[in-house]
N, CA, C and O atoms as a MOPAC input file, in Angstrom:
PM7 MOZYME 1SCF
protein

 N      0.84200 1    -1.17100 1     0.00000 1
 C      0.00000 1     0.00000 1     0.00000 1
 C      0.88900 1     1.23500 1     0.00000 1
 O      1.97500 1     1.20000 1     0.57800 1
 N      0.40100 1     2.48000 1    -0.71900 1
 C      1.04000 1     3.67200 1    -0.63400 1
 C      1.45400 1     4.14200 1     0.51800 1
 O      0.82500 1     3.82400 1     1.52700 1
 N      2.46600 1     4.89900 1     0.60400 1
 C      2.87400 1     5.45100 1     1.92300 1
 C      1.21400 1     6.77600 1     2.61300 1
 O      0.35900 1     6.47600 1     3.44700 1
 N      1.30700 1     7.66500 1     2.10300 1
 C      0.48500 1     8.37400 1     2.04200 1
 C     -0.78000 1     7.64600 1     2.45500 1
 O     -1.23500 1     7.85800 1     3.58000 1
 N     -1.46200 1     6.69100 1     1.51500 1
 C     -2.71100 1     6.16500 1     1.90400 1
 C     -3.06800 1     5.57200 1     3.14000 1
 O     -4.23000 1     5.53000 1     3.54500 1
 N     -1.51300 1     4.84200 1     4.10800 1
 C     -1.36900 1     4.53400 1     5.15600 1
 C     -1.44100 1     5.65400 1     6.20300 1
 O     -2.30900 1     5.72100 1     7.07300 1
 N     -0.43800 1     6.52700 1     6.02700 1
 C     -0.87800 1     7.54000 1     6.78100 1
 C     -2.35200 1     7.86500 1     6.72500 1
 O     -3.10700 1     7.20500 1     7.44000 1
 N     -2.62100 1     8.38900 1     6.29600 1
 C     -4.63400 1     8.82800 1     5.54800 1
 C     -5.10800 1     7.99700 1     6.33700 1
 O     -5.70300 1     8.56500 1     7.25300 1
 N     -5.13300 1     6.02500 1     6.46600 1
 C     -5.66300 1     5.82300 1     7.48800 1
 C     -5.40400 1     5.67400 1     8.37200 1
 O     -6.28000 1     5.16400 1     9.07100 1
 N     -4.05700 1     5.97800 1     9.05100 1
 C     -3.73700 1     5.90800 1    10.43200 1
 C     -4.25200 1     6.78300 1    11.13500 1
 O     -4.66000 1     6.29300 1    12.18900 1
 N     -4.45800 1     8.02400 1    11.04000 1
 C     -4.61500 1     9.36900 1    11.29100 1
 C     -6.03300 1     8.86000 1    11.23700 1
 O     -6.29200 1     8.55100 1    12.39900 1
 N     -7.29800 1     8.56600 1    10.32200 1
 C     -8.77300 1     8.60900 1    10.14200 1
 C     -8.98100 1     7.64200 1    11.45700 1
 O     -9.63800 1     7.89300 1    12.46800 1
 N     -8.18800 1     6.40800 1    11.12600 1
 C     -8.50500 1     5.08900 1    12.90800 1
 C     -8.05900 1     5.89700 1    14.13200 1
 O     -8.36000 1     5.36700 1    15.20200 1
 N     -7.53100 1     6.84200 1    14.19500 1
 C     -6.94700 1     7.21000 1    15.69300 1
 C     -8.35500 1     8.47800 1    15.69400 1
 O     -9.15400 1     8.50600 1    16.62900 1
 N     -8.42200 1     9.16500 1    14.84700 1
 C    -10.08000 1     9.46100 1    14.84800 1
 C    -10.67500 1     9.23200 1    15.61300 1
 O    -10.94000 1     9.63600 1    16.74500 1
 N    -11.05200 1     8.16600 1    14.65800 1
 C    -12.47500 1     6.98300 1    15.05200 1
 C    -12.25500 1     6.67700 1    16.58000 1
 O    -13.15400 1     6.76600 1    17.41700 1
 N    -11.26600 1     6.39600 1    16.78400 1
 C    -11.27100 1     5.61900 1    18.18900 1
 C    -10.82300 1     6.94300 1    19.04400 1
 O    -11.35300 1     6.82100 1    20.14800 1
 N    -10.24200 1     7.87400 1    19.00400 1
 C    -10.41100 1     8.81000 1    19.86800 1
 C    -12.32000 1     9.31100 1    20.29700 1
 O    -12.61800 1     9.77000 1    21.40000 1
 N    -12.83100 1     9.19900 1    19.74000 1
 C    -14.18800 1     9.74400 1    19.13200 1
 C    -15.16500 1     9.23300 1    19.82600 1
 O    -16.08200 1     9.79100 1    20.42700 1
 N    -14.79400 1     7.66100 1    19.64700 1
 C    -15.57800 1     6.87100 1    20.46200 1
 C    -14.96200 1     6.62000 1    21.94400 1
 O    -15.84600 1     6.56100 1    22.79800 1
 N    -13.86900 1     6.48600 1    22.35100 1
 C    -13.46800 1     6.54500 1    23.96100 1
 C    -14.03200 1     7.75700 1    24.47700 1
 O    -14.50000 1     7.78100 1    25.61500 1
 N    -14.02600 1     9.08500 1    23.49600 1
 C    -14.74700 1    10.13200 1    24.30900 1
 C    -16.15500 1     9.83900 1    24.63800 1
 O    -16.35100 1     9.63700 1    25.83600 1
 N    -17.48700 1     9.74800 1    23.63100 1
 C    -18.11000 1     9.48100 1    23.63000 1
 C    -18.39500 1     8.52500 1    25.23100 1
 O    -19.14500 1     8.76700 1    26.17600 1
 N    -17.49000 1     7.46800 1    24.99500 1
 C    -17.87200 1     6.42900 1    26.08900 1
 C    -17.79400 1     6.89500 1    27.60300 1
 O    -18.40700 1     6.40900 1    28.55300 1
 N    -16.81500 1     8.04700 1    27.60400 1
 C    -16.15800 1     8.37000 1    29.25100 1
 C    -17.42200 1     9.60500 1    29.56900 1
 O    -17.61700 1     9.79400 1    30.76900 1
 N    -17.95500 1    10.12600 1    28.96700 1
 C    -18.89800 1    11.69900 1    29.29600 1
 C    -20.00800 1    10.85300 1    30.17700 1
 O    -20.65600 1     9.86900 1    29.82000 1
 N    -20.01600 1    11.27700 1    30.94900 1
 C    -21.16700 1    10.99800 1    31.69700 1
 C    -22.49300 1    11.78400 1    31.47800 1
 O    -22.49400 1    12.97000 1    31.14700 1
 N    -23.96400 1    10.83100 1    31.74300 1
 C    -25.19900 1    10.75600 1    31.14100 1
 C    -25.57800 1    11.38900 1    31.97200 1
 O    -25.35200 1    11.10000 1    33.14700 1
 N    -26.40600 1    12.65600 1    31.53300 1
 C    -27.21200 1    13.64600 1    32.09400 1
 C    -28.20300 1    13.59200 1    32.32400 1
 O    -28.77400 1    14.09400 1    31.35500 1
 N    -29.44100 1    13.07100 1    33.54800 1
 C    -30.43100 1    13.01600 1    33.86400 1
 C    -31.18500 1    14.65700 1    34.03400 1
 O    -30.92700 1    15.74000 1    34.56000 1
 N    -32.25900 1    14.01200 1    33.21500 1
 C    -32.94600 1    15.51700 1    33.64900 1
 C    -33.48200 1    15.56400 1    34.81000 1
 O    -33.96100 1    14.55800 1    35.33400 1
 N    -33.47800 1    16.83300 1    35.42000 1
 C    -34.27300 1    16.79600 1    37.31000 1
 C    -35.37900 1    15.83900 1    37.21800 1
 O    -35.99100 1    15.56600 1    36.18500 1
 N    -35.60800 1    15.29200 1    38.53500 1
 C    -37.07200 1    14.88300 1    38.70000 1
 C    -38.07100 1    16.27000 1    38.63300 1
 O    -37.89300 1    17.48800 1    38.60700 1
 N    -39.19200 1    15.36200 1    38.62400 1
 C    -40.78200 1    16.18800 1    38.61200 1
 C    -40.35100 1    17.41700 1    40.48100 1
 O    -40.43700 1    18.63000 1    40.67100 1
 N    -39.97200 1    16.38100 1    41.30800 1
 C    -40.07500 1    17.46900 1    42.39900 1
 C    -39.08900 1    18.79900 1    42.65000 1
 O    -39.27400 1    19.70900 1    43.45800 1
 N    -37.84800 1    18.60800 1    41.59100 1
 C    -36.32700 1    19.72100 1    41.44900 1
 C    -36.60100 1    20.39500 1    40.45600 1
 O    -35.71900 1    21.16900 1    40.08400 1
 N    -38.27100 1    20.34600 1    39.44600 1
 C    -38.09300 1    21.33100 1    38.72100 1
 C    -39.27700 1    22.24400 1    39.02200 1
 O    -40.32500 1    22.17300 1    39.66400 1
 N    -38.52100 1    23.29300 1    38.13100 1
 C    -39.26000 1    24.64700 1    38.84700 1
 C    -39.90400 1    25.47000 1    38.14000 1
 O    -39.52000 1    25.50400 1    36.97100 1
 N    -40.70800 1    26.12400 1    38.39000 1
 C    -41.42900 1    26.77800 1    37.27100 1
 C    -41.15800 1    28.01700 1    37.22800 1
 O    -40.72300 1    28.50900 1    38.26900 1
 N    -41.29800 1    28.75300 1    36.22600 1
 C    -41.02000 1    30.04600 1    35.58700 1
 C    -41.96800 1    31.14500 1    36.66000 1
 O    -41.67100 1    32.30900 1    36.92500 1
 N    -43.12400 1    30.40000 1    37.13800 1
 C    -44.73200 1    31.30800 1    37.92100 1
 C    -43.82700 1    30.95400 1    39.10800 1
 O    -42.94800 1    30.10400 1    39.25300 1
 N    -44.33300 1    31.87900 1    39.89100 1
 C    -44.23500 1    32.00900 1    41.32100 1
 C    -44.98800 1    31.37800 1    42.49700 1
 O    -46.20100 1    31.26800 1    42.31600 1
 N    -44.59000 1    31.02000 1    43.45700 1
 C    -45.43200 1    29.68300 1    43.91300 1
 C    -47.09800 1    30.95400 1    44.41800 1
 O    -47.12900 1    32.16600 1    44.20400 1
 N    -48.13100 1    30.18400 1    45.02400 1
 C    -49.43500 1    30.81100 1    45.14000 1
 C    -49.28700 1    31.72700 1    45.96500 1
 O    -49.66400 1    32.86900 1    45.70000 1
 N    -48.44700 1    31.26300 1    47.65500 1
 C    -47.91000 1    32.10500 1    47.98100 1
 C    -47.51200 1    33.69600 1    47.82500 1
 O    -47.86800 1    34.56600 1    48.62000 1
 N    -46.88600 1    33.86300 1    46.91100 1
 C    -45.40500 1    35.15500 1    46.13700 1
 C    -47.09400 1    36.23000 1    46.53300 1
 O    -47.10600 1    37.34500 1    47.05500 1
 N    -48.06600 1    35.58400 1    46.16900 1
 C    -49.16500 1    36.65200 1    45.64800 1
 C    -50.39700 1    37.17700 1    46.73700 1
 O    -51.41100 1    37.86500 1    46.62300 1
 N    -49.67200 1    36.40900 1    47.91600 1
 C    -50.94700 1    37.00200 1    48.71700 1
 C    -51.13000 1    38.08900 1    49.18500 1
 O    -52.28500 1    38.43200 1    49.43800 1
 N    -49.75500 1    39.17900 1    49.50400 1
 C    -49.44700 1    40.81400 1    49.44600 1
 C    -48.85700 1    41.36300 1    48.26200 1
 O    -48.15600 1    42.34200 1    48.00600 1
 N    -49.40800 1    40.33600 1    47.57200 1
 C    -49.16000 1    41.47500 1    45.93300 1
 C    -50.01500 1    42.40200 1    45.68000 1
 O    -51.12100 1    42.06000 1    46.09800 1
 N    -50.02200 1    43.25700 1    45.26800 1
 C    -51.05800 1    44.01500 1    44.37800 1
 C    -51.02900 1    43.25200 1    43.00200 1
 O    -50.10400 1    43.04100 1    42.21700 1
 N    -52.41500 1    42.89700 1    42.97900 1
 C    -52.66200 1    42.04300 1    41.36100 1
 C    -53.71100 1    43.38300 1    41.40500 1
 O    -54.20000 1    44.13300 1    42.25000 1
 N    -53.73600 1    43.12700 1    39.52300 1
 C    -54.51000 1    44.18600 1    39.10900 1
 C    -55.12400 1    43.62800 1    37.46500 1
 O    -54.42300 1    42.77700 1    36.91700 1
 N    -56.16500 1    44.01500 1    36.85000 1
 C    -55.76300 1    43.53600 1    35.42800 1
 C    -56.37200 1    44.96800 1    34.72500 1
 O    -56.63800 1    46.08700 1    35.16400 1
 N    -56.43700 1    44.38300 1    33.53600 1
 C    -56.39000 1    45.61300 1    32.42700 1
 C    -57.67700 1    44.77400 1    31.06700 1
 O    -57.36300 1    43.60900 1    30.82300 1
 N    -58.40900 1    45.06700 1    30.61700 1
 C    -58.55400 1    44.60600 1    29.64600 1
 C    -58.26900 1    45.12500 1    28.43000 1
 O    -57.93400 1    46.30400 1    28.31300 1
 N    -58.38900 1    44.16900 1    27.24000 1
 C    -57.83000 1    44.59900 1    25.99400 1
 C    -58.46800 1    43.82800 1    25.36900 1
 O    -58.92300 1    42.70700 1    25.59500 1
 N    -58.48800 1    44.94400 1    24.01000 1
 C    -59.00700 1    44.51800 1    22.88900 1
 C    -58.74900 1    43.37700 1    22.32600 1
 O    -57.58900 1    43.10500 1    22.63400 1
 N    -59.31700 1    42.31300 1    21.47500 1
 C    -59.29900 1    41.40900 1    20.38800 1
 C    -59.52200 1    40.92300 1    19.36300 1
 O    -60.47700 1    41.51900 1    18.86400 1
 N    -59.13800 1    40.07100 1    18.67400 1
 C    -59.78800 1    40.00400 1    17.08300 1
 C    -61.19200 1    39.85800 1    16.75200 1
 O    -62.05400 1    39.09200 1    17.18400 1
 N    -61.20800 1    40.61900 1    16.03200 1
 C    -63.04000 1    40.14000 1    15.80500 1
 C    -64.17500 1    41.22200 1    16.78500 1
 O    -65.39500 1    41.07300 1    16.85000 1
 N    -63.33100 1    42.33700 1    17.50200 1
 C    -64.02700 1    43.22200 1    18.23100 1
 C    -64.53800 1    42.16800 1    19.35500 1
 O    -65.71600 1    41.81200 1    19.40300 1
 N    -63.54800 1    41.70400 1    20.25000 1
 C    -63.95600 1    40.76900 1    21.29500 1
 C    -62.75400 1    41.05800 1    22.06200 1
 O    -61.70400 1    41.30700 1    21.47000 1
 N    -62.84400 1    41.04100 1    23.72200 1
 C    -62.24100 1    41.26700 1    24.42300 1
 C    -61.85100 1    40.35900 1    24.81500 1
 O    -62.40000 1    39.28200 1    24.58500 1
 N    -60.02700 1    40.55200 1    26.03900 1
 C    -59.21300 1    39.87000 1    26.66900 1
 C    -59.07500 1    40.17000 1    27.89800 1
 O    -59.89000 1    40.91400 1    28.44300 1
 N    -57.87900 1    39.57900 1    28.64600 1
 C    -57.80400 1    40.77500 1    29.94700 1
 C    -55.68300 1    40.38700 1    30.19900 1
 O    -55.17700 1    39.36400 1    29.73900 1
 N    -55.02900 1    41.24200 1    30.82200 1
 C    -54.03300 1    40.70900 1    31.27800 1
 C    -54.59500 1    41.01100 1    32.70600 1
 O    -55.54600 1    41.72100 1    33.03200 1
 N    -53.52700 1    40.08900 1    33.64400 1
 C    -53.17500 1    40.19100 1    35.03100 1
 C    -51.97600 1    40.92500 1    35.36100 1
 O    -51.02000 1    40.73200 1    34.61000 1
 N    -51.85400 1    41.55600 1    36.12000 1
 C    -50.47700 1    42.69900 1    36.38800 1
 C    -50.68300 1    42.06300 1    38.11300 1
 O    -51.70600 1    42.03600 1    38.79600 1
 N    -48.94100 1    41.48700 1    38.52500 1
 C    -49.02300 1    41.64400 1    39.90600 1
 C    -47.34000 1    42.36100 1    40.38100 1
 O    -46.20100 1    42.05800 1    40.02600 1
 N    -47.78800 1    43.24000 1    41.17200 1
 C    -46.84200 1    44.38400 1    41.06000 1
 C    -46.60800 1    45.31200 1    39.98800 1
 O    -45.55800 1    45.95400 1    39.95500 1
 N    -47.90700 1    45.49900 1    38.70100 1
 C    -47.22400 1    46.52000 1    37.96000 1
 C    -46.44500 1    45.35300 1    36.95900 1
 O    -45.73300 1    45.75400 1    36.03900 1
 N    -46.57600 1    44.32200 1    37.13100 1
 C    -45.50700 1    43.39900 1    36.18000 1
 C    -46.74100 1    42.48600 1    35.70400 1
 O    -47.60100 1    42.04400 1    36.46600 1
 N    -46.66100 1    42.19400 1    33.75100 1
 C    -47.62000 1    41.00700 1    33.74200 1
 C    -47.03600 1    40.31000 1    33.80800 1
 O    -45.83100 1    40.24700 1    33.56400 1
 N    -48.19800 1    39.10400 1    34.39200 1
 C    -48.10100 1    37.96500 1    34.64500 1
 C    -49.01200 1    37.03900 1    34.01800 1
 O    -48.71500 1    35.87300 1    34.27700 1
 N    -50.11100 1    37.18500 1    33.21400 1
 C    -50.48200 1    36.75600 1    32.47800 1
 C    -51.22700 1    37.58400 1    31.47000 1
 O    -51.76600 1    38.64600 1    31.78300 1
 N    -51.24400 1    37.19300 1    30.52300 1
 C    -51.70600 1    37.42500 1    28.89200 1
 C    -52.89700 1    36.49700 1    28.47800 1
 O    -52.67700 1    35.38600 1    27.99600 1
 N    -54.61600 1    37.14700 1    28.74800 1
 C    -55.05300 1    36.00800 1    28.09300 1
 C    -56.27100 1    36.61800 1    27.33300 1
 O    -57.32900 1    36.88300 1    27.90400 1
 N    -55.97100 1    36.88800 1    25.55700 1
 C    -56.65300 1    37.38800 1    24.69600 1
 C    -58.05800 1    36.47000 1    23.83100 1
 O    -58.74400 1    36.72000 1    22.84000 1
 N    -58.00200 1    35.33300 1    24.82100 1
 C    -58.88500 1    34.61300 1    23.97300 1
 C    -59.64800 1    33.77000 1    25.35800 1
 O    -59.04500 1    33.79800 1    26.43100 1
 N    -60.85900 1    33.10500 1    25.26700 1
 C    -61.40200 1    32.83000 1    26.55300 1
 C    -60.72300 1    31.63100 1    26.86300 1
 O    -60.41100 1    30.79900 1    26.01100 1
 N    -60.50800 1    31.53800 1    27.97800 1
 C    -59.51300 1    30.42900 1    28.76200 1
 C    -60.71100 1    29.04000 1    29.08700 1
 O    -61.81400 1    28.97100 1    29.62900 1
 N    -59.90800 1    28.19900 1    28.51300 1
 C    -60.85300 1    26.83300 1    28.68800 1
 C    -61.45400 1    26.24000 1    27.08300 1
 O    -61.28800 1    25.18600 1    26.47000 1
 N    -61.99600 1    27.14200 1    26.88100 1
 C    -62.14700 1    26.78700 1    25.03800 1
 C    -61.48200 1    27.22800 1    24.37700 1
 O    -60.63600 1    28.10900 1    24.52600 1
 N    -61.99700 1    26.27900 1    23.01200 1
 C    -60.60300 1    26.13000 1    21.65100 1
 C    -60.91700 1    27.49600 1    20.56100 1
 O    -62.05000 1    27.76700 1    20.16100 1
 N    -60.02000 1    28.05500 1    20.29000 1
 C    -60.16500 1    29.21100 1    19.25800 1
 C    -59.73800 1    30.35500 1    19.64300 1
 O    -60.00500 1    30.69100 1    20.79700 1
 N    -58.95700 1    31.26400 1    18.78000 1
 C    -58.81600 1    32.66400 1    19.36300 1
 C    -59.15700 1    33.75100 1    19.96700 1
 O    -58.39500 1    34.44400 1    20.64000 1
 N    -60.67900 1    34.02600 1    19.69800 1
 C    -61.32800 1    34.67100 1    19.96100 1
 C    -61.48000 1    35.21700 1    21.48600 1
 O    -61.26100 1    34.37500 1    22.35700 1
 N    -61.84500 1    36.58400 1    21.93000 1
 C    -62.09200 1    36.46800 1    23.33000 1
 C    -63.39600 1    36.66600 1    23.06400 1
 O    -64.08200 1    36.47800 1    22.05900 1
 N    -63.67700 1    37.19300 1    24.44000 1
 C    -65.22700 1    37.75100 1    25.24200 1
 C    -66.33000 1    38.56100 1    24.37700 1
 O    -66.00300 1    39.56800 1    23.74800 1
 N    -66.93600 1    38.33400 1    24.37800 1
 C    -68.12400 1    39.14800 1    23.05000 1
 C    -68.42800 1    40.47100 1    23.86200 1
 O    -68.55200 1    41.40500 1    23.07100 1
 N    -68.58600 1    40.85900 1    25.17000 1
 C    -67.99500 1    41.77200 1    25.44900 1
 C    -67.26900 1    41.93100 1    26.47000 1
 O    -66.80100 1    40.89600 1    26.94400 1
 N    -66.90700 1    43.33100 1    27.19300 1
 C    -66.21700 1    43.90300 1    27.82200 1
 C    -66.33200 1    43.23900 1    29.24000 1
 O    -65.34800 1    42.70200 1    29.74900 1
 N    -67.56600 1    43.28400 1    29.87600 1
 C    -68.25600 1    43.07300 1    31.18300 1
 C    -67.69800 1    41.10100 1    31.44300 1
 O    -67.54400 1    40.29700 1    32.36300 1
 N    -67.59300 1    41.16800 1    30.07800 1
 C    -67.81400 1    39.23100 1    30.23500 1
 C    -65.99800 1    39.48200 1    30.88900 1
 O    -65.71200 1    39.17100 1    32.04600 1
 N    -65.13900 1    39.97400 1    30.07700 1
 C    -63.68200 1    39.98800 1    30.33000 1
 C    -63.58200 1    40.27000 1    31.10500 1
 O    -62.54300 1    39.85900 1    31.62000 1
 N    -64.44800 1    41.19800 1    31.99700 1
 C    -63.93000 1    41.48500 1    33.05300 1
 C    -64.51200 1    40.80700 1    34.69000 1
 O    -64.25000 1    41.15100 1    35.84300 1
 N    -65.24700 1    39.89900 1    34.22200 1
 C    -65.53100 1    39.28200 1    35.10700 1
 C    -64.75200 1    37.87300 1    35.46200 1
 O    -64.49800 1    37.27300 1    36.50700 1
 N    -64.58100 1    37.72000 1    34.49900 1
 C    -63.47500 1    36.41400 1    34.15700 1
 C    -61.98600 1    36.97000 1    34.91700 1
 O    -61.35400 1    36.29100 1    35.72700 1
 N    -61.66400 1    38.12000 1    34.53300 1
 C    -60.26800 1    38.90900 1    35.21800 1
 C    -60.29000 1    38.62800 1    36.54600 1
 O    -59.37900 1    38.15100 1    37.22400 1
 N    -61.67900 1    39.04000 1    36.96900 1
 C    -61.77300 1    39.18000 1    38.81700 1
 C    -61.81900 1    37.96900 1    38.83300 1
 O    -60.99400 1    37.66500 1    39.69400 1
 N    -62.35000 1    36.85400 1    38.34700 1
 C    -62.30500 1    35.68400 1    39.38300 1
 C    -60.45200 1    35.15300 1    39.12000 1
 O    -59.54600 1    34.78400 1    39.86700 1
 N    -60.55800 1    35.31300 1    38.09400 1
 C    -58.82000 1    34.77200 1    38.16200 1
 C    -58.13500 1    35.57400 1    39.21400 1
 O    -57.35300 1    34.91600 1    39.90100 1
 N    -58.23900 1    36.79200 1    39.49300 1
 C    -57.70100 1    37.85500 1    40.45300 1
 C    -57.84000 1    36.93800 1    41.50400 1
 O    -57.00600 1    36.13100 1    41.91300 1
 N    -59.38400 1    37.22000 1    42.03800 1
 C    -59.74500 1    36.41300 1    43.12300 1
 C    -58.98800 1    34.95100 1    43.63900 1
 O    -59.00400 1    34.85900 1    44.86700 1
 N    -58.41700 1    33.94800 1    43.03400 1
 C    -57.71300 1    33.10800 1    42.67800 1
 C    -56.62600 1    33.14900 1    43.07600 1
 O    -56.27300 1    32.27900 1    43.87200 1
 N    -55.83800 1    34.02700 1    42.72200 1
 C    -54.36900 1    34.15900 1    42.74700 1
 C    -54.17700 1    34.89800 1    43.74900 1
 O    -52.99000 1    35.04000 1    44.04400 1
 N    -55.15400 1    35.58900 1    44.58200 1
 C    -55.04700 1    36.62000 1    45.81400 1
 C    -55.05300 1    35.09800 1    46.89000 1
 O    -54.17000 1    34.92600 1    47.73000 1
 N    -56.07300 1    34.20500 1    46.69500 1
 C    -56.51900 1    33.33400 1    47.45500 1
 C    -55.34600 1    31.77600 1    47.20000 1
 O    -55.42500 1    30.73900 1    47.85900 1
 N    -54.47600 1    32.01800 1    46.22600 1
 C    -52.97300 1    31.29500 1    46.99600 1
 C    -53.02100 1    30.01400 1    45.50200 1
 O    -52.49400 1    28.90800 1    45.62500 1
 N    -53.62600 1    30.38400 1    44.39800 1
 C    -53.77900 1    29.47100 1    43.02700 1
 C    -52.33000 1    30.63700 1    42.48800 1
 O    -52.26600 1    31.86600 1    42.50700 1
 N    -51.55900 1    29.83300 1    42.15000 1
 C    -50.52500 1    30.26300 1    41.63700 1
 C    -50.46000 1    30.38400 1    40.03700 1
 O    -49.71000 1    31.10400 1    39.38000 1
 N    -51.11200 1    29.79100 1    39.73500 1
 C    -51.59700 1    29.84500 1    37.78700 1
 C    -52.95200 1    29.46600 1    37.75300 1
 O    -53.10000 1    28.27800 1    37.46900 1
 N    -54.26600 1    30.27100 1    38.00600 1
 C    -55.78900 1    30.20000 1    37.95400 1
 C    -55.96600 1    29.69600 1    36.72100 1
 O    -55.56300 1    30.10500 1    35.63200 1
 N    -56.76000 1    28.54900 1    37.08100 1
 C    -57.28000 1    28.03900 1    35.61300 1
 C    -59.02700 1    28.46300 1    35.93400 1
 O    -59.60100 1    28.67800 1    37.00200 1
 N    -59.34800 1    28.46600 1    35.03000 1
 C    -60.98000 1    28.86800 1    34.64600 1
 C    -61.63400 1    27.87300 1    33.57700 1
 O    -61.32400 1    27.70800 1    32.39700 1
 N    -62.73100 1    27.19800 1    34.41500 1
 C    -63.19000 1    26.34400 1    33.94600 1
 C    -64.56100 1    26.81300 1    32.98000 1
 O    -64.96300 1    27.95400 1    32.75100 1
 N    -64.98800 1    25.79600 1    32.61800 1
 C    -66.38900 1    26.32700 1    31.08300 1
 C    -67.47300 1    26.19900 1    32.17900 1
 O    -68.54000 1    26.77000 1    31.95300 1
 N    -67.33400 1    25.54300 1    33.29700 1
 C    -68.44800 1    25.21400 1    34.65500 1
 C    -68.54800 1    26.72600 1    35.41800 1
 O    -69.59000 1    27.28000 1    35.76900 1
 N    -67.40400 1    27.14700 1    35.54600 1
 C    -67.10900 1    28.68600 1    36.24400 1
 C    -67.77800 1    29.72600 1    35.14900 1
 O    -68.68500 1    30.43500 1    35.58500 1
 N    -67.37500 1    29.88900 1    33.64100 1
 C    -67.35900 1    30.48600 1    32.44900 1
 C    -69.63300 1    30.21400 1    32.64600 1
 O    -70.43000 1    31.07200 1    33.02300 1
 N    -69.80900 1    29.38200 1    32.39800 1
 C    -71.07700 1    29.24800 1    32.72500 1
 C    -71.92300 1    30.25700 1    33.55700 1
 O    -72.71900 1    31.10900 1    33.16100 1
 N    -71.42400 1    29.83600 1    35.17600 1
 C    -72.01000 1    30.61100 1    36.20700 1
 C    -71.84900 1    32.24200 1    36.15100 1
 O    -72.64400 1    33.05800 1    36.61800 1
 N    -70.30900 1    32.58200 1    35.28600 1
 C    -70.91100 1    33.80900 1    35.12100 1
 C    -71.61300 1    34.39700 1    34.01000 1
 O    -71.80500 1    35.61300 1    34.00400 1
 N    -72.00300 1    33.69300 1    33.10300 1
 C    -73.04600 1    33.89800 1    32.44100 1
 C    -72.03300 1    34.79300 1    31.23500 1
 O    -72.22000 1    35.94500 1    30.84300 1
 N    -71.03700 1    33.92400 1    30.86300 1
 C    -70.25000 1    34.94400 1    29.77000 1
 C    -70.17600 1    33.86200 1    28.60800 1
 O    -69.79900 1    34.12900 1    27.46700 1
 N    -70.56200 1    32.67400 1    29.01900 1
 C    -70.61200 1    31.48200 1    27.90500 1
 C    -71.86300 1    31.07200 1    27.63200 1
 O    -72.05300 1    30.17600 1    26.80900 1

């Protein structure tokens, strides 16, 4: 065999096998368990001397949203009605803003991410 071509593969096998001993020595990274990970929201807690506040806002289709502000900071964004499928929000204003207060209500009372159900959405008479 050529000189050259030997080299070419001596050099490509010390490669290969450098490549793979690395491979083999790195140790395997478990992702945290369910109880070490943490969420981006603040536990229910963070919010019981917060000032929460919301705002409503406009949406597509001339239908309303609302954010949540706690401290002056949002904390949630929700332009379309929470619980059902589609973009759209509130047909009107009064509906958004009743939906705001109970989520308010919620997060004052120690729910750290208020979900709003179509059973709740019902009772206030916005669905």
């Amino acid at each position: 065999m050529h000189p050259i071509r030997l080299s070419l593969l001596f050099i490509a096998l010390t490669f290969l096998l450098c490549g793979q001993m690395t491979a083999q020595t790195q140790p395997q990274v478990q992702p945290p368990a369910k109880s070490e990970q943490k969420s981006d929201f603040p536990s229910g807690d963070a919010f019981k001397n917060a000032k929460i506040t919301y705002n409503l806002i406009p949406g597509i289709n001339n239908t309303w949203g609302y954010d949540i502000l706690v401290d002056n900071r949002m904390k949630i964004h929700q332009p379309s009605i929470p619980s059902l499928p589609g973009n759209e929000g509130f047909k009107t204003k009064e509906g958004a803003e009743k939906v705001a207060k109970l989520a308010v209500e919620k997060m004052k009372s120690g729910e750290k991410l208020p979900s709003i159900t179509t059973e709740e959405l019902k009772k206030l008479d916005v669905i």
